[in-house]
N, C-alpha and C positions, 0 to 999 in steps of 0.2 A: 487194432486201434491206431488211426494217426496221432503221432508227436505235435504236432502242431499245438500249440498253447495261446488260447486267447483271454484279455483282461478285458472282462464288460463291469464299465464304472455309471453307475448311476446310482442317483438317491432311490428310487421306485422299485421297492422289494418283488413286485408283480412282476415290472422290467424285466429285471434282472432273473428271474423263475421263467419265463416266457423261452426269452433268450437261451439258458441252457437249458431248456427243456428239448429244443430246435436242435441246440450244438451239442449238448455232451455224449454223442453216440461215436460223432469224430472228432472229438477237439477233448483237448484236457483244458478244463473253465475254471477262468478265478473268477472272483467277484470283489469288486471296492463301492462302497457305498457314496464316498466323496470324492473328488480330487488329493487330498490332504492323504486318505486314505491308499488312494493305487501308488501317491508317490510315497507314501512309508516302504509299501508291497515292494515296489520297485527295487529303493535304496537300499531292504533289506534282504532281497532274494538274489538267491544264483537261476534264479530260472530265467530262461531267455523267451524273452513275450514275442510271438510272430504278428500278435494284431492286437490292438485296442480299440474296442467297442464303447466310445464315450457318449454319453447325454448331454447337448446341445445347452441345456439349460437346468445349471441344479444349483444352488442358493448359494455357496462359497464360492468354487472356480468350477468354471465349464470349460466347454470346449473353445469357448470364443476368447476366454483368459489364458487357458493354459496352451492354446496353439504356437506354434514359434513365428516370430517376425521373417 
């Protein structure tokens, strides 16, 4: 199994079921339901994320909010 670790953040429980149905064969999968949520995951883990898989559009902060200037 690759190490490789990715964080797929979307409100859409299907989404997110979809998604690691796809990846978890080679990837070790988190899941965050919100924004608010992956960055708790974040500030609270020692794991180190290679990729975030975020939803463009979800009711609190998307990707279009939480992107960097």
């Amino acid at each position: 199994m690759n190490s490789k670790k990715i964080l797929i953040i979307s409100d859409s429980v299907i989404d997110r079921m979809v998604i690691r149905e796809y990846l978890d064969q080679n990837y070790v999968i988190y899941e965050a339901s919100s924004g608010n949520d992956a960055l708790d995951f974040l500030h609270s883990s020692d794991e180190s994320i290679d990729l975030i898989l975020i939803d463009i559009s979800m009711p609190t902060m998307n990707a279009k909010i939480g992107r960097a200037s």
